[in-house]
N, C-alpha and C positions, 0 to 999 in steps of 0.2 A: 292468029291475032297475037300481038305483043301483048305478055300479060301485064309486064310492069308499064307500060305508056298506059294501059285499059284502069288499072289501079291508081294512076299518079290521075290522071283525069278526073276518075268517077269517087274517087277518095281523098287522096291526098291533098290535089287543090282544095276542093270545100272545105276540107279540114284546114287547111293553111289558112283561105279564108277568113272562115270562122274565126279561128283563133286570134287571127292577127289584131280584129276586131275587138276580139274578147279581151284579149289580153290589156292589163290595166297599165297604165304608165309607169316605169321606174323612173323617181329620180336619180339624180348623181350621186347623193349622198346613200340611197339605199344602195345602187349600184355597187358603189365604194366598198361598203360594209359587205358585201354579199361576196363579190370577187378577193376580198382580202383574204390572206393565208393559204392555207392547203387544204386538202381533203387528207384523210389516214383510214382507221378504222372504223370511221363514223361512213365511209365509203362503204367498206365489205360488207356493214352491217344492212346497208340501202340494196345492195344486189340481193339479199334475198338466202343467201349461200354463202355465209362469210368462211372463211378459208382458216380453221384454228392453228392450222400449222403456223402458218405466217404468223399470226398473235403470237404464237411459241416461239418462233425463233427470234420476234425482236431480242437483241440484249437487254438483261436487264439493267438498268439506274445506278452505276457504282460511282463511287468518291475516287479521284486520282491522290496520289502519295499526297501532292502539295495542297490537296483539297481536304483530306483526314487530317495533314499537322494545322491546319489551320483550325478548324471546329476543335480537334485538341487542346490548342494552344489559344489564338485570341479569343475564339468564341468562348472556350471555358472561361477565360479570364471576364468576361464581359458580361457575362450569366453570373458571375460571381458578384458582380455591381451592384446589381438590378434588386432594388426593392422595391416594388409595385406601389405597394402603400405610402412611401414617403415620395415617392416620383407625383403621387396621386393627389395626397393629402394636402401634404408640407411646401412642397416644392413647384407644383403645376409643370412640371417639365423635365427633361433627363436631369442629373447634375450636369456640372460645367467638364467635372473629371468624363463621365460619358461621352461630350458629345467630343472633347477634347481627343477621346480614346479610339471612337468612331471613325473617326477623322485620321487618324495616325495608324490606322490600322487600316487604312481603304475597305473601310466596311461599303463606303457609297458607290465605291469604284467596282463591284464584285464582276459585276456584266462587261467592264470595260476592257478590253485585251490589256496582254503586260507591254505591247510595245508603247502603247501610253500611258503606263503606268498604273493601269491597273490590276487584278487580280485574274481577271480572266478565265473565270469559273465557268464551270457546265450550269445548265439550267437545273437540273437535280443536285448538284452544289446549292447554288443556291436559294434552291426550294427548301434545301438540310438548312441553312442558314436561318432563314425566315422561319422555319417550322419551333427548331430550337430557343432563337430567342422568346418566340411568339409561348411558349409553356413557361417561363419566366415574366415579360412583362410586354402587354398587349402597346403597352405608348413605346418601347424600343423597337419591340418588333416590327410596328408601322412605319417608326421613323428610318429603320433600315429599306423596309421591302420597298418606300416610295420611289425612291433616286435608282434605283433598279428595276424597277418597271413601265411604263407608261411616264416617259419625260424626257429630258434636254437629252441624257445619255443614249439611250435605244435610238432614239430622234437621228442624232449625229450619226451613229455608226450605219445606220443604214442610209438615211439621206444626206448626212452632211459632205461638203466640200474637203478637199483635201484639207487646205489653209484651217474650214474649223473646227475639224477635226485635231488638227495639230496643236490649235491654242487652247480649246475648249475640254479636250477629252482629258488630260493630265489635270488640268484644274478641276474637275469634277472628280477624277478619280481619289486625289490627296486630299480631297476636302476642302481647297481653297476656295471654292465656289461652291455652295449648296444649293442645289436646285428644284426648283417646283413648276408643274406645269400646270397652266390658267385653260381651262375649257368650260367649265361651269359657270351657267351666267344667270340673273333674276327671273331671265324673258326665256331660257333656253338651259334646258338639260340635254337629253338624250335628241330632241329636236334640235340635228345641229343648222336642220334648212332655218328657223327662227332666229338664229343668233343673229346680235345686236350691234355685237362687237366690232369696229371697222378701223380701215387703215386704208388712206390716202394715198397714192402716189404725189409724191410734191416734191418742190428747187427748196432747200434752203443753204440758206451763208454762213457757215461753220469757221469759225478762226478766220475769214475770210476766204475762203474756200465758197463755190458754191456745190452743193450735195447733192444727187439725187435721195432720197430716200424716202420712210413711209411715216405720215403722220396718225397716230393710234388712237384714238378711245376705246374705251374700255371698262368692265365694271363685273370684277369677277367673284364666285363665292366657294368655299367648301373647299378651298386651297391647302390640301396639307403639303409643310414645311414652307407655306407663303409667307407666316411670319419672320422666318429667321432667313429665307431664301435671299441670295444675291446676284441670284440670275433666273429669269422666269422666262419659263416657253408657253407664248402665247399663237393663242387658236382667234382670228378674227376675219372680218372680211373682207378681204383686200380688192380697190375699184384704183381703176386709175381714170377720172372723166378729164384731165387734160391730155391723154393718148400720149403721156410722158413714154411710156415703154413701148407704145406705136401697137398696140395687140387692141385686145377687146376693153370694154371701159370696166365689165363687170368681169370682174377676174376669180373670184372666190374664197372659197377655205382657202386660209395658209396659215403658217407656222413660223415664227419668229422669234429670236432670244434677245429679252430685253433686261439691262442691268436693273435690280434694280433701285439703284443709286440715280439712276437717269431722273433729269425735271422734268414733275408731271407724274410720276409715280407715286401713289401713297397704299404704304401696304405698312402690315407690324401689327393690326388691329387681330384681334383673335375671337373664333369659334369656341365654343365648350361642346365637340357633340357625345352627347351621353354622358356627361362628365367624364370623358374620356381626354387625358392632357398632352397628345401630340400634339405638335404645332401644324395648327388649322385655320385659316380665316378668309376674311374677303381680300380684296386689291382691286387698285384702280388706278386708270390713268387718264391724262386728261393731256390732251396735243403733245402727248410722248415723242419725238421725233427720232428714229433708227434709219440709220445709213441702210442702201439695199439689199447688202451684202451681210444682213441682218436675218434674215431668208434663209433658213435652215435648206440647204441645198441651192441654194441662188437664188436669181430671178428664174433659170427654169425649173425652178418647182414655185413656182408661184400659182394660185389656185390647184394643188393638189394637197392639200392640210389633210382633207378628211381621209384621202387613199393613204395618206402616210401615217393617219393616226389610228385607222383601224388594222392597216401592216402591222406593226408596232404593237397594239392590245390582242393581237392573234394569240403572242406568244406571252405577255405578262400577264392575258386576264387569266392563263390556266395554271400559272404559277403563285402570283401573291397570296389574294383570299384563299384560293386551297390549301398553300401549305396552314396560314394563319386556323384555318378552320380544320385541318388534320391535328395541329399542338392541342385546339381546343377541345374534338373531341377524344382523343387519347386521353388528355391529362384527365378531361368527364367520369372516363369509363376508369381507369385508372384508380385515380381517388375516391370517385363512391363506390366501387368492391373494395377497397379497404377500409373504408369508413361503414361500410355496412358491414363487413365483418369484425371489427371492433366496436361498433355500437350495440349493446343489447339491447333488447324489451321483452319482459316475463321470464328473464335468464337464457334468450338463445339471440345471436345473433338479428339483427331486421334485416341482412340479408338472406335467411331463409323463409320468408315469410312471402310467400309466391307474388302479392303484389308489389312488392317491392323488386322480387326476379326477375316479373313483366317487365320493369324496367332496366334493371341489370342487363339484360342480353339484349336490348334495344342498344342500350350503351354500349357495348362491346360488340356488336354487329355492326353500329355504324363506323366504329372507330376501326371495326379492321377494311372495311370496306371507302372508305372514305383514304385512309392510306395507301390503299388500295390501287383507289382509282388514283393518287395521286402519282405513285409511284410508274406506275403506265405512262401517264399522261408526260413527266418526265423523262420518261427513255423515249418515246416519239419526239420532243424535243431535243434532247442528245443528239438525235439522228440528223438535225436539223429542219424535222417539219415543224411547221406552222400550224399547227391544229385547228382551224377556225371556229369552225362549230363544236370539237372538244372541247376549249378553251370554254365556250359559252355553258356546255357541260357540267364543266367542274364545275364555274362560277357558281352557278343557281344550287346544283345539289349540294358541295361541298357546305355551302354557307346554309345551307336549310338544316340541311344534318345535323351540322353544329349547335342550329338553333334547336332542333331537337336535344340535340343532348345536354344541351346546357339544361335543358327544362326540368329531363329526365334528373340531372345529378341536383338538382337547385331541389326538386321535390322530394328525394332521398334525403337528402343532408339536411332538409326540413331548416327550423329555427338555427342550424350550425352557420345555413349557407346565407340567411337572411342576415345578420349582425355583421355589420363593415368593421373592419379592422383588419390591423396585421396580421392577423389569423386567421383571416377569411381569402381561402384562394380559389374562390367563385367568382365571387362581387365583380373582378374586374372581366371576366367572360361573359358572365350576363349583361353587362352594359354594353359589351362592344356588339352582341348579335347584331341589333338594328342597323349600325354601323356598315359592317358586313353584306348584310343583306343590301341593305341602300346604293354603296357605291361602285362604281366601275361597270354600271348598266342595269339598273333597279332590280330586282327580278322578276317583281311581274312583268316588266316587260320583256325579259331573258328569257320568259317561259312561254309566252302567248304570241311573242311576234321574231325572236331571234331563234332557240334551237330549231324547230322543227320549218322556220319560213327561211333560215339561211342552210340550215340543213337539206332541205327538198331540194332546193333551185343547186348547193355546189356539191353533195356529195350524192344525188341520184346520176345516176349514170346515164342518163339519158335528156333529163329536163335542159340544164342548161344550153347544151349546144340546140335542143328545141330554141330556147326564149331565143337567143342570138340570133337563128337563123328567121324567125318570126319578123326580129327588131330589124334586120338588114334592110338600109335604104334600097340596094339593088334587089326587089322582087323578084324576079327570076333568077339571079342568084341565091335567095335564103329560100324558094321554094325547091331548088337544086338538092340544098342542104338537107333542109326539111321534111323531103320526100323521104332519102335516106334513113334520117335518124328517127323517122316516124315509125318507120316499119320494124325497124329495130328494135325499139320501142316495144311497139305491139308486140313482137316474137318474143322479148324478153318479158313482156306478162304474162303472157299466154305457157307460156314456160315456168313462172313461178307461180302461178295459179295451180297447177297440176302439184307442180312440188308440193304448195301450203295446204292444200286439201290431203295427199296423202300423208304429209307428217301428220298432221289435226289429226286427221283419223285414224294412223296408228299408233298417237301418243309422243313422235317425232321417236320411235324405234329405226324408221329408215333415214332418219339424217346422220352424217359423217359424226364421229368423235375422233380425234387427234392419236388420241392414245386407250388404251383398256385401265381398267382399275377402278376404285370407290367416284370418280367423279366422270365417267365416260357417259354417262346419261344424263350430267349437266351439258355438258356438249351439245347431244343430243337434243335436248330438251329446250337451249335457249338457240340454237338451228331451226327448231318448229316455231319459236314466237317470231326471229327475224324473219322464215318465208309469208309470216302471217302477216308482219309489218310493213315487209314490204309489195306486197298485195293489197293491204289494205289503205295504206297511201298512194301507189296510183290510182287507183277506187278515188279517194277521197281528191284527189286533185283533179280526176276526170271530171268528177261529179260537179265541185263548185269551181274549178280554174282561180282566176284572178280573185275570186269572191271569199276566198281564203285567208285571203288577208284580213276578211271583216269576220270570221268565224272563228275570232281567237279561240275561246274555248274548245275546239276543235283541234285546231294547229297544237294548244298548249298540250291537250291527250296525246296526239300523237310524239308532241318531243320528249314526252314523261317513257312513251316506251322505245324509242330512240335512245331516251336515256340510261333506262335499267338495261338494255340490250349492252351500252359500253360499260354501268359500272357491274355487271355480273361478270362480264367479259374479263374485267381486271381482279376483280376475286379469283375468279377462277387461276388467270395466268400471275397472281400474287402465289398461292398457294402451288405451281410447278415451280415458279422461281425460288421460293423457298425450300425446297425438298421435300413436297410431299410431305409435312408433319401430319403425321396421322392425329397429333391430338390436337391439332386445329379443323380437324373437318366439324366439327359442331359450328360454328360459325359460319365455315363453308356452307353447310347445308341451311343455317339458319340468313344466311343473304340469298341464298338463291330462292328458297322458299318464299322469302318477302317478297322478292322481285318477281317473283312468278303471279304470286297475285296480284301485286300494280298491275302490269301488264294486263292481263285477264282484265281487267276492271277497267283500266283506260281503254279498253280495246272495246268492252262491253259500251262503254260511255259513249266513244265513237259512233258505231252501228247503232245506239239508239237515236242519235239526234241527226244523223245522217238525213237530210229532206226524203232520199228516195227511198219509199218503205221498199219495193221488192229487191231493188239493188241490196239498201241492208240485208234482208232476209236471206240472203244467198249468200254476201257474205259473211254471214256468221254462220251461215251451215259449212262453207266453204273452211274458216280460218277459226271457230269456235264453238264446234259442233254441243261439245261438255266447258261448262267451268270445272274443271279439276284443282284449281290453284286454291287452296284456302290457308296459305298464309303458316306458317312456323306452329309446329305442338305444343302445348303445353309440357312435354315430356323434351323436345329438344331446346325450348325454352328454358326450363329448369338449367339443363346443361350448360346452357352458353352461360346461364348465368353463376354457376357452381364455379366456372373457369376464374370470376372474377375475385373469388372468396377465397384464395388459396395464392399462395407463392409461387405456379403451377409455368413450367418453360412457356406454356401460350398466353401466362399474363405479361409473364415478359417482354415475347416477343411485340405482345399487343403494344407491352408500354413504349415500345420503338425508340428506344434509348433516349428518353423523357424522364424513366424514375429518378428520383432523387437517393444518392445514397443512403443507406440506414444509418453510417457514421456523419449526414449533416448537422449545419450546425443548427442550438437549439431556438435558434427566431426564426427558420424556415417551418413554417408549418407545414409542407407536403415532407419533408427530411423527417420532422416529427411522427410523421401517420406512418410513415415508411417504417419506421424504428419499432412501432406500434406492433403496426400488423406484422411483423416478422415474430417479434416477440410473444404475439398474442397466439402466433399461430404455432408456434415451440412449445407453449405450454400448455398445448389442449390438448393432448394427452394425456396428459396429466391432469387435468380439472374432470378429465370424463371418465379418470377412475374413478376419484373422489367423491365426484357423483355417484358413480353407481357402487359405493361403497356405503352412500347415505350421506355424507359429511358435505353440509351447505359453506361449513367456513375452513377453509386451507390453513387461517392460525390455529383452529381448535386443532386440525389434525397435526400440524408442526408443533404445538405444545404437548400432544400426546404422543411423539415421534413416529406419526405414520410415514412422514417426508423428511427428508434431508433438510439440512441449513442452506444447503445447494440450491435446492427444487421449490423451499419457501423464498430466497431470495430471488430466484427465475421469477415467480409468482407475483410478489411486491412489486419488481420492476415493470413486467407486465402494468398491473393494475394501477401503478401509478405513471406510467406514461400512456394510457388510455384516457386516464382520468385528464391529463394535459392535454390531449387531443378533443376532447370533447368539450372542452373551453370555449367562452365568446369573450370579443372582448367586449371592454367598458369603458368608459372617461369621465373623468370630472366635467362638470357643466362647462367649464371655462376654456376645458382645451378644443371644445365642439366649436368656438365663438369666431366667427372670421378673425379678430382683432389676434388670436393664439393663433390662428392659422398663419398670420401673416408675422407674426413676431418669430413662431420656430423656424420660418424661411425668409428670414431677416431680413425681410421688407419692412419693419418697423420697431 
């Protein structure tokens, strides 16, 4: 008997069958979104066996010569601009010298190659870019990362035409053109099958000319740089019902750049989100008319909008909001260990006061880890991939994290961090969270229906070329296919089922580590949660197939340990790329520690709501026989948080060339804290003779010459630039009044 004809019969088909049946309909648009970009290390981590070598050997993320003179040079100069509070207060918007400086410095052009003039930076360039201005001022930093991510620019260079490339990309890069791109609409967010937006094929008589081109409506919202924008890339529905172009009448997404100075446009109207003062607002058009050749790629990209617009956010969604939320939470962790080690209560520091710690090494865990991931996520771009579901990765964590840490440093800094003013370099990161979280793909829905439902289907190794051969009109050709890749399939569970039960059971002692040393049993150790995950996601897709899609809560557990699988992964390979600093492994051990109990707990969450009780019940003897994972000690707690109380090589590296110098100047209030704590932290030596000498006041002892005129002035200085730091501000009733607001920005 042929076994495999005996197998493909009495198996395979029914199973094809079945499935074919079962399987729920894709649209185009989810289609689109699912096959965009690449797979990478969200792949090794789906096999079950991820390979740490290869993690190792990526390169790491470096700056090229003309990439360092530049953040030397214009970027310092341009941080040097930047005052949050009067961009905020006074002004509602960059100054005019900003945007002037932007512009003459192709801040906008960063992503654009030099042969059109622009700067032609790496994706880790300009992730450094975005990062840095974003610890200075949340409305520059937006205003830069926009025109560099998601828009006209990325748009052209991968789809545009020769011709628009040649006119368009030099105008964008020098700033001649400022560009915004229009997707968000009343009726339609993240629902791009809902969108309202359309565009006509029709004749009209231009100069006397008669034109093919598209007539627009339109009605768009939540547009940053739409107000000052003079060329918008718009997303709408393009039909042609007079069979102008001879194809289908309903033609679909597409992508088009429209002046806009064009009649029919009305745009300039402004958002305030968060009261946060980039330029944001709606736009609208009304019988806009665009020549065809308007068509970002031609008419043959006409109905591909959506494939080009999730190409496209592959690679910007894992750079903008992460870097924005790597400045945020650095500068978190940053500023409240110095502010907790210069604020007393009862005469010692509130950063030694363990709940207060709790939060310090929360700070400083996410901030190295959050850089972390971003740094990774960066050299896979280097390389040229397309992260797909990394990108979605970053998005969601990156910006949660941050919201974490803004909370953690907001409730440190108590009443310091609540009082707006120029001396408040909080205020403008707690307002932008919601911001963050909100755009470039909400995150609830980032978490419930994109990582782990765009993750299963492109970076399992198995699943897609299943759905494909499912979906194939020719039947006995996808069951050809599907025979194959079924058995496969099956051999490859059956194979990491064995593996996940004996790491489980011996603690992941017999999984691979890369190399020996203080961290070879992290290796180890996040080897046994990936055989577990990926065991327990075919489980979980055999179990409800297409019904998956309805079991968000499900889907969302499993991308959370999808998740911590790549950001321990990048801890880990942050801490080889760096050289093994031994006095960062407290943090080392304090993210893997977190991560180990997410996992454990999404995993626990899974198998409980799981429909089939005894399938659960096996797989949890299978992949979770003990919860071992309880989360960071109190004892290594204290430590991460000790790191952040001291002028210590691991705060620095933490600060990731964010601090402020101690010689800034004196209106910068983080230059100020900076001056503080160096100082505060020089003279505790000295205070903690004194103390334990008896002596409560340093002049009694300076008048009874216990100390130097040296060691009293060290002291004063101290004491009175703490005292400055611990300031809020205040204002007269009058300068609160809009009528002052608008008079010192000389609108009246």
């Amino acid at each position: 008997m042929d076994f495999n004809a005996w197998r493909r019969r009495r198996i395979s088909e029914p199973a094809y069958r079945w499935a074919r049946n079962a399987l729920p309909a894709m649209s185009a648009t989810e289609r689109e979104a699912i096959e965009a970009g690449d797979t990478w290390w969200d792949a090794d981590l789906f096999t079950g066996n991820p390979d740490w070598r290869k993690l190792l050997d990526v390169p790491a993320a470096t700056l090229t010569a003309d990439e360092q003179r530049f953040i030397d040079g214009p970027l310092a100069r341009l941080c040097a601009m930047l005052d949050e509070w009067d961009i905020t207060w006074n002004r509602r918007d960059l100054p005019p010298e900003v945007w002037d400086f932007l512009k003459a410095e192709r801040f906008f052009g960063m992503i654009i190659p030099r042969r059109y003039g622009g700067l032609g930076f790496s994706p880790y360039a300009h992730s450094e870019v975005v990062r840095r201005i974003s610890a200075y001022s949340i409305t520059a930093g937006v205003t830069v990362m926009v025109p560099n991510s998601l828009g006209p620019g990325e748009l052209l260079m991968q789809f545009g035409t020769p011709a628009q490339r040649d006119y368009w990309l030099p105008r964008l890069a020098d700033g001649r053109e400022v560009p915004c791109f229009g997707l968000t609409s009343p009726e339609a967010g993240s629902d791009a099958a809902s969108m309202v937006d359309t565009g006509v094929v029709c004749r009209q008589v231009i100069d006397g000319r008669e034109l093919i081109g598209i007539r627009l409506n339109w009605h768009k919202r939540y547009i940053t740089l739409g107000p000052v924008a003079t060329v918008l890339g718009l997303a709408f529905k393009l039909s042609d019902p007079d069979g102008i172009l001879g194809g289908a009448k309903d033609i679909g997404i597409s992508v088009a750049l429209v002046p806009t100075e064009a009649p029919g446009v009305e745009i300039g109207r402004r958002h305030l989100p968060a009261m946060q003062v980039f330029q944001n607002g709606p736009n609208r058009g009304r019988d806009v008319f665009v020549p065809l050749d308007a068509l970002i790629g031609g008419a043959e990209r006409a109905g591909h909008g959506w494939q080009m617009l999730m190409s496209a956010l592959a690679a910007g969604r894992g750079i903008s909001l992460p870097s924005l939320s790597a400045a945020a939470a650095v500068m978190c962790a940053h500023t409240t260990g110095m502010y907790a080690r210069v604020r007393e209560q009862f005469g010692i520091p509130v950063g030694k006061f363990e709940g207060v710690q709790e939060g310090l090494a929360r700070l400083a865990g996410n901030a190295y880890l959050v850089e972390a991931a971003r740094r990774l996520t960066c050299a896979a771009l280097n390389q040229g991939v397309k992260p797909a579901v990394v990108s979605g990765i970053m998005k969601y964590h990156a910006t949660e994290r941050m919201r974490g840490s803004v909370n953690d440093a907001m409730d440190i800094h108590a009443g310091r961090a609540v009082i707006d003013g120029p001396s408040n370099y909080l205020g403008a990161l707690y307002r932008a969270v919601p911001i963050a979280i909100t755009v470039e793909g909400a995150n609830i829905l980032t978490r419930n229906l994109i990582i782990f439902g765009q993750g299963a289907i492109r970076a399992h190794p198995y699943l897609m070329p299943e759905i494909l051969a499912l979906g194939n009109p020719d039947e006995d050709r996808g069951m050809e296919v599907f025979h194959d890749v079924f058995w496969r399939h099956l051999r490859h569970t059956g194979i990491n089922a064995l593996r996940a039960i004996g790491r489980a059971w011996t603690g992941g002692v017999l999984a691979p580590a890369p190399s020996s040393g203080p961290v070879a049993g992290h290796y180890r150790r996040l080897g046994r949660y990936a055989s577990g995950f990926a065991l327990l996601a075919d489980a979980t897709l055999a179990q409800l197939g297409g019904g998956l899609k309805r079991r968000e809560m499900i889907s969302a557990r499993l991308g959370d340990i999808l998740s911590e699988l790549y950001l321990q992964s990048a801890v880990l390979k942050r801490w080889e790329d760096e050289g093994r600093k031994h006095d960062d492994l407290p943090l080392v051990q304090w993210c893997l520690e977190q991560g180990y109990a997410s996992i454990e707990k999404s995993m626990d969450q899974v198998l409980r709501n799981l429909p089939g009780r005894v399938l659960s019940w096996g797989l949890r003897a299978a992949i979770l026989p003990l919860r071992l994972a309880k989360g960071p000690s109190d004892a290594l707690t204290r430590e991460c948080a000790e790191l952040l109380l001291k002028p210590s090589p691991t705060h620095v590296r933490l600060a990731a060339d964010l601090h402020r110098e101690a010689g800034a100047a004196d209106d910068d209030p983080v230059g100020l804290l900076t001056r503080a704590f160096a100082l505060a932290d020089a003279v505790q030596p000295l205070r903690d003779r004194l103390r334990q000498s008896g002596v409560r006041d340093w002049r009694e002892a300076h008048q009874r010459g216990a100390i130097t005129d040296a060691q009293a002035a060290s002291l004063e200085e101290a004491e009175a630039l703490v005292s400055r730091v611990l300031q809020v501000d205040d204002f007269a009733p009058e300068e609160l009044s809009p009528q002052a607001a608008k008079a010192d920005s000389g609108e009246a």
